[in-house]
C-alpha positions in Angstrom: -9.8 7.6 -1.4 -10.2 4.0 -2.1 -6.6 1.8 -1.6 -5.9 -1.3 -0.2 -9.3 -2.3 -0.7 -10.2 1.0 2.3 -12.1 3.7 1.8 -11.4 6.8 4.0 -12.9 10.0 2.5 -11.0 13.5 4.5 -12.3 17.2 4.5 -11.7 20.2 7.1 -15.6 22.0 7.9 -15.4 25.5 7.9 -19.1 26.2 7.8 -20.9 25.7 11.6 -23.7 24.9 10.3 -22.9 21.4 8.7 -21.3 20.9 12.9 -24.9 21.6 13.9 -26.3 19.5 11.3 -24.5 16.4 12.4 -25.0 16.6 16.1 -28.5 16.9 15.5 -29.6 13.8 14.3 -28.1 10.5 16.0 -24.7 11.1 16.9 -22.2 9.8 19.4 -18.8 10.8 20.8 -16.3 9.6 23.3 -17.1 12.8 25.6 -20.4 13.3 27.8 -21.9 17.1 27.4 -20.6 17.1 23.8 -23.4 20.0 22.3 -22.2 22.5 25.1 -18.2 21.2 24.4 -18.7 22.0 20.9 -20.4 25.3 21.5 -17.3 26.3 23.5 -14.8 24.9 20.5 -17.0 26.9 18.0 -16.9 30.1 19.9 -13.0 30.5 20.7 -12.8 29.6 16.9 -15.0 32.5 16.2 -13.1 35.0 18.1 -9.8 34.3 16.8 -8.2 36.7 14.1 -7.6 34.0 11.4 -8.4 34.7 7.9 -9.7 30.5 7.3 -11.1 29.3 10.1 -11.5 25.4 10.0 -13.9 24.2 13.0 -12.5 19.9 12.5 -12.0 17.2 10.7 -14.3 15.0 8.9 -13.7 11.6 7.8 -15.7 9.2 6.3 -14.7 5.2 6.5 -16.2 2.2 4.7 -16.9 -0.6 7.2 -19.1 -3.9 6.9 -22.3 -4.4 6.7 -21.9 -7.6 8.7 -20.8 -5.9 12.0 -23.0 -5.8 14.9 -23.9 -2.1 16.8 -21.8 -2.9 19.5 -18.3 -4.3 17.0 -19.2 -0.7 15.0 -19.2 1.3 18.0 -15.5 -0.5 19.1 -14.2 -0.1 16.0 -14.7 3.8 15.7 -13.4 4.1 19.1 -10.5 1.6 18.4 -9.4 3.7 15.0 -9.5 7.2 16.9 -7.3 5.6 19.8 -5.0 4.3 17.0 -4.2 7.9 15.5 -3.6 8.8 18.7 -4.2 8.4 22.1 -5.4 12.2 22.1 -8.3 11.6 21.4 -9.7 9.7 24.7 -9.9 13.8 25.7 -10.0 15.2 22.3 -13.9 15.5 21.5 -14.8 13.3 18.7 -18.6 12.7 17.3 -19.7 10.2 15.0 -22.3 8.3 13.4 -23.3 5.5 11.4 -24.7 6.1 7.3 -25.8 3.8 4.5 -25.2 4.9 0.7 -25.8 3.5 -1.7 -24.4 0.0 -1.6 -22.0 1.2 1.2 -22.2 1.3 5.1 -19.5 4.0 6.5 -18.7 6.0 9.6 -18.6 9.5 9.5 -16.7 11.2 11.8 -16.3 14.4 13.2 -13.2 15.1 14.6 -11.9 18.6 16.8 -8.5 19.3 17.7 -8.9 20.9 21.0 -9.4 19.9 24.3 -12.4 21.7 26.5 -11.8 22.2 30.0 -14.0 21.3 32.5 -13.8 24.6 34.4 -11.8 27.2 32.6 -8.0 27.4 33.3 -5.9 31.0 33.8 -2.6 31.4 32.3 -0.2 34.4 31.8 -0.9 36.1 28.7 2.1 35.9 26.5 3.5 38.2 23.5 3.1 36.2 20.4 6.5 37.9 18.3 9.2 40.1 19.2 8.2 43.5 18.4 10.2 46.7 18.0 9.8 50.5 17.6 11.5 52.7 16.1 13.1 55.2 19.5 12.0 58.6 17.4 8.6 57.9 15.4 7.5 55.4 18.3 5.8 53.6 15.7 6.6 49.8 14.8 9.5 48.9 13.1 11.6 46.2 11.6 14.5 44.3 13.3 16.6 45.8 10.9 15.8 49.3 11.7 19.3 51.9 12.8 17.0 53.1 15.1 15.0 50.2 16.8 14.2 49.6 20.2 13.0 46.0 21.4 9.7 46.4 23.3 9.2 42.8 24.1 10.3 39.4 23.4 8.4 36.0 22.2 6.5 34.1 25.3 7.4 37.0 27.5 4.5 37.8 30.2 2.3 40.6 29.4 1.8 43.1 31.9 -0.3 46.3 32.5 0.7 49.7 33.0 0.7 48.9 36.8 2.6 46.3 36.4 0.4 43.2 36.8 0.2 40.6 35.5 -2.4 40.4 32.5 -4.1 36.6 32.9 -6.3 34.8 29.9 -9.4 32.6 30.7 -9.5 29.8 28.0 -12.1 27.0 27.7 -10.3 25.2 25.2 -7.0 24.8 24.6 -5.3 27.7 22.9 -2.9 25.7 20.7 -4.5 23.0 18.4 -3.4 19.6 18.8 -3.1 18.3 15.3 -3.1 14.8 14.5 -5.5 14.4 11.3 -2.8 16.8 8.9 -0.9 16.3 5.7 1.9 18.7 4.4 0.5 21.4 2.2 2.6 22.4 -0.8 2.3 24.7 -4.1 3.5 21.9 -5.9 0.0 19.9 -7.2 1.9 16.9 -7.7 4.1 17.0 -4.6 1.0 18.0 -2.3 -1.1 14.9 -3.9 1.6 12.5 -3.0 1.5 14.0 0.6 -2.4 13.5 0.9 -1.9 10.0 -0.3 0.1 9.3 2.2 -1.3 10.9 5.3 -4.8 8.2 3.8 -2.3 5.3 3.6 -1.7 5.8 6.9 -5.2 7.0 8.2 -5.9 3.3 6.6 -2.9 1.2 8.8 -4.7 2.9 11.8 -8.1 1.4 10.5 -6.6 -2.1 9.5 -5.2 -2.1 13.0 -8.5 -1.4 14.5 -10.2 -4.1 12.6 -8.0 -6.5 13.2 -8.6 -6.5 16.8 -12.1 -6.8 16.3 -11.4 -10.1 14.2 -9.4 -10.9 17.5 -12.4 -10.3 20.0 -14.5 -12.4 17.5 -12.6 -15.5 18.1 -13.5 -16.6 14.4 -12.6 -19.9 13.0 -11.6 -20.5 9.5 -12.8 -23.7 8.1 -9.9 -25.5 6.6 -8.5 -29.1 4.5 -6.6 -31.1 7.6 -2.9 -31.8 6.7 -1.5 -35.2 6.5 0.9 -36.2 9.6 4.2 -37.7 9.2 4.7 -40.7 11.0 7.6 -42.6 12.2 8.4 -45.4 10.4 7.4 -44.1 6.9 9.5 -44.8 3.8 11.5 -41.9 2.3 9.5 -41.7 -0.9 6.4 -42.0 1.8 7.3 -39.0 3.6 8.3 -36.8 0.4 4.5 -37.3 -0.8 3.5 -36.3 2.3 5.5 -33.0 2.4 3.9 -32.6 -1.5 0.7 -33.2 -0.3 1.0 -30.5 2.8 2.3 -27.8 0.6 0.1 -28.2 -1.6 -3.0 -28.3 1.1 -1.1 -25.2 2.7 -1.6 -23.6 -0.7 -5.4 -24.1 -0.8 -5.9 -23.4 2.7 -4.7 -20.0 2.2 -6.9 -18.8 -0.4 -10.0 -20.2 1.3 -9.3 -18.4 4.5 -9.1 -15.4 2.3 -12.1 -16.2 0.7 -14.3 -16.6 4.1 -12.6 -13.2 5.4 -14.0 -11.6 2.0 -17.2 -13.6 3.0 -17.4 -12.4 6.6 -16.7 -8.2 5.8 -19.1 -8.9 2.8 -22.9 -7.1 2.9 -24.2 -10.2 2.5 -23.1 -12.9 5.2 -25.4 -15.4 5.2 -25.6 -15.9 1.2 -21.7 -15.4 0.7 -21.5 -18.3 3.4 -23.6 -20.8 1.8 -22.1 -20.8 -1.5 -18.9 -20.7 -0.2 -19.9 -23.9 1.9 -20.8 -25.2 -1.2 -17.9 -24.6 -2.9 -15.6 -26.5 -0.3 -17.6 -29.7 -0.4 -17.4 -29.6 -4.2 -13.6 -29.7 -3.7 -13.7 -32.4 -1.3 -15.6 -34.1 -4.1 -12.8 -33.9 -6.6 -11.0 -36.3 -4.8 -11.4 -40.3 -4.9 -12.8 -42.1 -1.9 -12.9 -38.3 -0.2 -15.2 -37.5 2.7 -15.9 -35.1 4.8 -15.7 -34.6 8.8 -17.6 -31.2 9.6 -16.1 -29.9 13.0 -14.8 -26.9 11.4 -12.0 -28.6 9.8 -12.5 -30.5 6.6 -10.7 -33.3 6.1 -9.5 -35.0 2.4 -8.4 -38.2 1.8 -5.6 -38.3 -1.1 -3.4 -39.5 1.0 0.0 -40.5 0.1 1.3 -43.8 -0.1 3.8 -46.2 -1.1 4.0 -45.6 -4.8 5.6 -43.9 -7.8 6.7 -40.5 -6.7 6.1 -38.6 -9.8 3.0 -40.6 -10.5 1.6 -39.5 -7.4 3.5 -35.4 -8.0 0.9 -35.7 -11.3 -2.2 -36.1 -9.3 -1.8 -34.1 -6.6 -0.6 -31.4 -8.9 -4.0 -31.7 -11.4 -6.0 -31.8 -7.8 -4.7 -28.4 -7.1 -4.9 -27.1 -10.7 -8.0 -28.0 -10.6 -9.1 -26.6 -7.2 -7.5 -22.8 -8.3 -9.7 -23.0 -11.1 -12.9 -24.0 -9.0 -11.8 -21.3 -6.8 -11.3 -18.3 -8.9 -14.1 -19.0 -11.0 -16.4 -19.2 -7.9 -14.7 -16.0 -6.8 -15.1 -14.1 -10.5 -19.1 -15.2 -9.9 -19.6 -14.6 -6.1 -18.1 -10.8 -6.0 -18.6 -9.5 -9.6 -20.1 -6.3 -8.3 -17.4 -6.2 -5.7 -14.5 -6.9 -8.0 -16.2 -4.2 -10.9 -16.4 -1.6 -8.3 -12.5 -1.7 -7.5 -11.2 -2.3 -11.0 -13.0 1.1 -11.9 -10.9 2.8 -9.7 -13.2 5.7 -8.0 -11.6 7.6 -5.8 -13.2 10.1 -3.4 
């Protein structure tokens, strides 16, 4: 599904042999011994009497090109942990793919744990169950002539009267985190799904933004203009123009080196975009440059006609939104094409 400018593609696996198919190329997980782990998973889900047996979880999730291995390797880890903090003992595997255009990571996701040495518990009755007192056959609740045999979660025991203990591997119960509501209703259930993604994709943002974090990145930005003390009234109202309107720009460049930095192409996207602020610092009379990772313009305001000086700075930005969105429109046509088609996993 492809929102919020994400990608996160969900499916349950109920064939082993697309499990065995993944682990066997490249794969890694967040568990040591994970081919015997899975093994065990695949087995207990094997014997059980289900009708539809699903095995995990797959999700795919677009990610940049731009990352390095070790940023790509935090950031599946950091996602998982979001959804929950399960899965530090939850198995999880997962790799890295190219298609196409698009880099993603694919993951494969269990919802048991595995036990390091198998754990004993009392085997429990699963229902209340009742006979009927003449036919000794099973019987509804409802029945004149029922007789309880055993209540829900009640110890099992043999005709000796032991106690009748289960060896489990894996935990018996799945723990369930990757789920959506199912319903008859097409409509109802679709709006369920695309929920359950919107989240999955506030768990990813999450992720990714503390991998911005670790990065430390700069933005390259126009310096504002300080008020000083001793400035005229009409002085200091140009200078509040000229900040808001700065503020303004500033804004949609950081956005723009953001969309630069996740982009597949880093280095290119950069230089252009370099480009394109210097060519704004150009627009402006007597303007230079001071490149220490803050760009600095000089329109600044002085003692003169308010609304003469509201005309300029108002054309300036005018005609930097234009510069901007045209350089945008050019730099990620493929980009912007792609989402306005709307596909959709």
């Amino acid at each position: 599904m492809l929102s919020s400018g994400n990608y996160i593609e969900y499916k349950t696996i109920k064939d082993t042999a697309i499990i065995k198919s993944f682990i066997k190329t490249k794969a890694y997980s967040n568990q040591a011994n994970i081919e015997s782990k899975i093994d065990k998973l695949i087995a207990y889900e094997k014997k059980r009497n289900a009708t539809k047996k699903n095995y995990c979880i797959k999700l795919r999730v677009m990610i940049s090109r731009s990352l390095s291995k070790q940023q790509k390797h935090e950031l599946a880890k950091q996602f998982m942990f979001n959804i929950s903090l399960d899965y530090k003992s939850i198995p999880f595997v997962y790799k890295f793919t190219n298609v196409g255009n698009g880099t993603y990571i694919d993951f494969l996701v269990f919802e048991r744990k595995v036990f390091t040495k198998p754990i004993s518990n009392p085997k429990k009755y699963k229902r209340n169950m009742y006979i009927n007192k003449f036919t000794g056959r099973t019987c509804k609740k409802d029945d004149p002539n029922m007789v309880m045999i055993c209540k829900k979660n009640e110890i099992m025991k043999d005709k000796d009267g032991n106690v009748i203990v289960e060896k489990y591997d894996v935990t018996p119960t799945k723990i369930r985190h990757l789920w959506y509501k199912d319903h008859r209703d097409k409509s109802i259930k679709k709006r369920n799904f695309n929920n359950f993604i919107a989240k999955l994709e506030k768990f990813y943002i999450v992720a990714l933004s503390k991998i911005i974090t670790s990065l430390g990145k700069k933005y390259k930005k126009f310096k504002y203009c300080r008020r000083k003390f001793g400035y005229s009234d009409e002085r200091l109202q140009q200078i509040n123009l000229y900040n808001a309107v700065i503020n303004r720009i500033n804004l949609r460049i950081i956005l723009l080196q953001d969309a630069v930095f996740w982009s597949d192409d880093y280095d290119l996207y950069s230089k252009k975009l370099n480009s394109l602020i210097y060519s704004i610092s150009n627009t402006i009379d007597n303007g230079d440059i001071n490149f220490k990772n803050k760009f600095r313009l000089k329109l600044s305001p002085l003692n003169k006609n308010y609304n003469d000086y509201e005309g300029n700075i108002n054309y300036f930005e005018k005609t930097v939104n234009e510069r901007i969105e045209k350089w945008r429109n050019e730099a990620f046509a493929g980009i912007l094409a792609f989402i306005k088609s709307g596909k959709k996993c």
